[in-house]
C-alpha positions in Angstrom: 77.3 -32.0 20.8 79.3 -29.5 23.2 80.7 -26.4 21.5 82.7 -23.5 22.7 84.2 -20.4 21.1 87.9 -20.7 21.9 91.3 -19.0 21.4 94.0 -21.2 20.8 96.5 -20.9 23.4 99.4 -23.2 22.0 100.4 -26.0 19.7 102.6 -28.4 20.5 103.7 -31.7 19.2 102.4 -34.7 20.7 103.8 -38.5 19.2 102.2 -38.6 15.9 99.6 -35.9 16.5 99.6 -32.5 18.4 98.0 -30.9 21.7 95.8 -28.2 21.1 95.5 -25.6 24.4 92.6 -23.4 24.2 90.7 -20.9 26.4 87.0 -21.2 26.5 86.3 -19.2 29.5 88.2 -22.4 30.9 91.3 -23.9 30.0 90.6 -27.1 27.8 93.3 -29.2 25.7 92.7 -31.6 23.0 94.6 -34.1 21.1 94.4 -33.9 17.5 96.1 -35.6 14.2 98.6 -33.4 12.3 96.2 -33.9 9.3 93.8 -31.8 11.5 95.9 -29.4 12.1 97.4 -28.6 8.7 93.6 -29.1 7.0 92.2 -26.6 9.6 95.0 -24.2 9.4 95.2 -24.0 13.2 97.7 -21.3 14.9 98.1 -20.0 18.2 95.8 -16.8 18.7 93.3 -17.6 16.5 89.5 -17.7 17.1 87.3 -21.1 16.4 84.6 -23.3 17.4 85.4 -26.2 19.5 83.0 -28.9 18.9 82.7 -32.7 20.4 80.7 -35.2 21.4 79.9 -36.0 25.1 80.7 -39.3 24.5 84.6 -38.1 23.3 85.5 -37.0 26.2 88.3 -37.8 28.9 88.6 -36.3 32.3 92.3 -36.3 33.8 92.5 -34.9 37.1 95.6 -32.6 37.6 98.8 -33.7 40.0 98.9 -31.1 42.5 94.9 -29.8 42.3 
């Protein structure tokens, strides 16, 4: 498994679930279910572990990078 400390830049709605923003030492931003985010508490500005498995992740390249 990966796993950063993060700050949690923003939260923002995303069809049923929400987008997570956080800053690692790197900008990263997850997709989570609303059940996640209520059961974890999560709010921007507060400290956590971000954990996943290598196998979880998506790479989008950027329009204009």
């Amino acid at each position: 498994r990966n796993h950063y400390k993060a700050i949690i830049t923003g939260i923002e709605p995303y069809g049923l679930g929400y987008t997570v923003h956080l800053n690692c030492g790197f900008p990263l931003v997850v997709r989570i279910t609303r059940q996640s985010v209520e059961d974890l508490r999560l709010e921007t500005g507060k400290e956590i572990f971000a954990s996943w498995k290598a196998s979880a992740v998506h790479l989008i390249k950027r329009s204009g990078v």
